[in-house]
Every structure is written in structure tokens, then in C-alpha cells.
N, C-alpha and C positions, 0 to 999 in steps of 0.2 A: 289791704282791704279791711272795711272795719271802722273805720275812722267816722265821725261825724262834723261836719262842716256846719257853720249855720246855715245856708241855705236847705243843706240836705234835711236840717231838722225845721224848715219853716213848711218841708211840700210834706214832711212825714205829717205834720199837724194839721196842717190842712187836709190832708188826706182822709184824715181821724176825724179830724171834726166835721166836715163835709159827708163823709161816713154815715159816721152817726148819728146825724142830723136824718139822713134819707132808714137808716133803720126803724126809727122812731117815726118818722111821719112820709106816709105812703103818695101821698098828694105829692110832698117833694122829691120823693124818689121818682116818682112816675113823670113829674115835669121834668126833669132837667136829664135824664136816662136817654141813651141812643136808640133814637127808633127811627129807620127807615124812614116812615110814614109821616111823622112827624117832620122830618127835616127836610124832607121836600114840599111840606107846606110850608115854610120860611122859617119852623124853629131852628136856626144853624148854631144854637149857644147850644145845643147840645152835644152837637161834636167837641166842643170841648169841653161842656162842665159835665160829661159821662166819665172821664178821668178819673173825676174825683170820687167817686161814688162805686160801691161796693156790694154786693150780695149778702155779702155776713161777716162776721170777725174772720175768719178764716180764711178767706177769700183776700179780706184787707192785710191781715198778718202775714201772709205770704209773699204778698207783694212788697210788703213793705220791708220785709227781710230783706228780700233779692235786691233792692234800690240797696237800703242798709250796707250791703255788701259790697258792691258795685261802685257807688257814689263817687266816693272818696278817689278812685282811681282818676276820673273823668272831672271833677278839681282839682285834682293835683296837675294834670297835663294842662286844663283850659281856663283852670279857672273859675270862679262862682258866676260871674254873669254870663259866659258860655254853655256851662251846665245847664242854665234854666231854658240856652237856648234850644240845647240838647233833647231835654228832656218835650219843653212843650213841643217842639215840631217834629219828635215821634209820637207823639199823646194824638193833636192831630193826624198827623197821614197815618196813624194806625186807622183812625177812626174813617177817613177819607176812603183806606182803602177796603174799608168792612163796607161802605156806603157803596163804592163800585162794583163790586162783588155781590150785594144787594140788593141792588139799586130797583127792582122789583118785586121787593117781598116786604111788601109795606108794614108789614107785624113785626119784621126782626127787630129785637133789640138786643142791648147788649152793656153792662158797664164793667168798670174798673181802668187801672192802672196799669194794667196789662202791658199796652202798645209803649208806652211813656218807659216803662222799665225797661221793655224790652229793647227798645234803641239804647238806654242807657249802660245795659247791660252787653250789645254792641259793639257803642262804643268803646268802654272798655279794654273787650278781649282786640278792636283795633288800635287802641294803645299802648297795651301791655299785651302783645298775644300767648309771649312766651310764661304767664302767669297760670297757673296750675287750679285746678278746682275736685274740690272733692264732694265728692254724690253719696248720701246716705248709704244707698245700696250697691255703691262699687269700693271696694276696699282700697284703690288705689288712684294716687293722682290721674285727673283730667287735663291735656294741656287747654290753654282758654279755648283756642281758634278749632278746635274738633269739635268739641262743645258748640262753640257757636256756628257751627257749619251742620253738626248733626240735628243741632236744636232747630234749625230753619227746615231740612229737608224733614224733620217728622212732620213740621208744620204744612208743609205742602202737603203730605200726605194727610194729616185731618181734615187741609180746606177741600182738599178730595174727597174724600171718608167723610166727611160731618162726624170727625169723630168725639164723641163726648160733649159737653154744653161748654162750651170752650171757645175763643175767639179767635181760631188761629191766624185771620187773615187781620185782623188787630195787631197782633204778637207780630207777623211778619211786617205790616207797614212801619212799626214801632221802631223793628230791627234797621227794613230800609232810610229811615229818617235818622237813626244814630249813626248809621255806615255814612251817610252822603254829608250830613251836617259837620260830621267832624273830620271829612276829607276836606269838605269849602273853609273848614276854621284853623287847619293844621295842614298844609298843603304839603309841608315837607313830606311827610307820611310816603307821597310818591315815589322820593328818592331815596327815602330810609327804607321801608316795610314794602316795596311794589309785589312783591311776591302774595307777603298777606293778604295784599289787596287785593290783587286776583283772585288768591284762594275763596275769599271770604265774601267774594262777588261772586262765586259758582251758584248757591242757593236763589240766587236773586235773578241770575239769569236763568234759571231751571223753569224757574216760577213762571216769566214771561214767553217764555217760549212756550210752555205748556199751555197758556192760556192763548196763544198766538192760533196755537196748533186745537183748542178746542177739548184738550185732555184734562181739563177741570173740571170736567162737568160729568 
């Protein structure tokens, strides 16, 4: 982990400068920003140019950490034009699935890179699951796939809770879009990892059943 590819540093740039273009001028942030309301009057470049665009440095830095860190696993397995496929079609169905979940609260909005990272981030621990992660505040390694199992059920619980100004149902479609995209691109995964894959499909069934059943609300 760690490593910089060029692609990884052509979305970090774009990211930045997309950015901070919408910090400095409010009219751009506001046009090209996830709104509900807006995209069901035909703006749909919003679901994906909300990706790019950020709240504050901090917001951006974060994110771009966690790709930073990530990245590099998810071109080493697939490759740079994989990656980007990776990347935008959790960017998308994050944003698709904040829009479902929404889909009546015409004022929501919402940006960042959130959804996009968080597939890529994913995809990843379903690459490498056996790969280790270490948390500020836990003194001891993380295996990836706990991580990624615990980091989706918190998230069912914020899209329950409204907890925090937070996107959690971004962050999940994110997830589901690097789980599925890079089963459709690496199919062996089946015969090698089915285990993973099951594991690592429990959050995603939790999610739908619960919204099946009406206990998301």
C-alpha cells in the first residue's frame, strides 16, 4: 500500500483541482453538488461531477489519503484502466444509491469522494483480504476483511441513525460497486476467495433485507 500509479495521481488531481475550484466559487459548487431536487429535474452530470467536489480541505485530505492508500493494491491486481472502472462505477452507484434512499427529500445534498473510495477501498480488502490495517486508535493490526465488514455494518447503522452529516448510503453504494465490479473483472475470485466472498457479502445482504423488511426507517 502506498504506492502511486499515474492514474491514481491523475484522479488525486483532479480531485484537488475540481476542489478547489468549488471552494473559491459558490455558483460552481452549488451547480455541479448532489441534490436530490435537482436531478430529478434532468441535472444527472451531478451524480457524477458531486465526486469530485469537496466540503473543505479536510474533507478532501481524507479522502484522498484513504485512495492514496488503497490504490495501488487495485492496480496491481487489475490494472490502470480497471481501476478507473473501479473507481467511477462506485462514484456512481454511491451516488445512485443516496438518490434511492432520497429520492424525496428534494433539498438533500451531498458531495465528495466518498462512494468512489469506498468501492475502491472494497475492492481492495477483496483482493488482498488477508492484508492488515492499522487505526490511529487501536494499537494493533486490523485484518482488511473485518474492517471492511465492520466499516459497512456501522454504515447501516448511520443510514438508520442519520448519524452525523455523513453519507453513509454513498459510502455503502461505493462499497457495493467495488464488491461487484471487481467480481465481473476477476471472476476467479470465485474459486480462489468464495469464502471472502461470502463474508464480505453479509453487510450488503443485511442492508437489503432490512430495507425489504422496512427497518430503515
Amino acid at each position: 500500500m502506498g504506492n502511486l500509479s499515474l492514474v491514481t495521481i491523475v484522479i488525486i488531481v483532479a480531485n484537488v483541482i475540481i476542489s478547489m475550484k468549488g471552494f473559491n466559487d459558490f455558483s460552481f459548487f452549488e451547480k455541479y453538488k448532489f441534490n436530490v431536487g435537482a436531478i430529478n429535474r434532468g441535472e444527472k452530470i451531478r451524480i457524477f461531477s458531486s465526486g469530485f467536489l469537496h466540503v473543505d480541505t479536510s474533507h478532501l485530505f481524507f479522502n484522498m489519503f484513504t485512495l492514496y492508500f488503497f490504490a495501488d493494491v487495485v492496480v496491481s491486481f487489475l490494472g490502470n484502466f480497471n481501476f478507473i472502472v473501479v473507481y467511477l462505477v462506485s462514484l456512481v452507484l454511491g451516488s445512485l444509491l443516496s438518490l434511492y434512499f432520497h429520492k424525496n427529500e428534494y433539498q438533500y445534498s451531498a458531495v465528495g469522494a466518498s462512494g468512489a473510495v469506498t468501492g475502491i477501498l472494497y475492492s481492495a480488502i477483496l483482493l488482498q483480504p488477508n492484508m492488515s490495517l492499522y487505526m490511529f486508535f487501536i494499537p494493533i493490526p486490523i485484518p482488511a476483511y473485518v474492517f471492511g465488514i465492520g466499516y459497512l455494518l456501522y454504515s447501516i447503522y448511520g443510514m438508520k441513525n442519520r448519524v452525523g452529516n455523513i453519507g453513509h448510503d454513498a459510502h455503502f453504494g461505493g462499497a457495493i460497486g467495488g464488491y461487484i465490479t471487481t467480481l465481473i473483472l476477476l471472476p476467479v475470485l470465485f474459486k480462489t476467495d468464495l469464502l471472502m466472498i461470502g463474508l464480505l457479502a453479509i453487510p450488503i445482504i443485511i442492508l437489503f433485507a432490512m430495507h425489504k423488511t422496512g427497518k430503515l426507517n
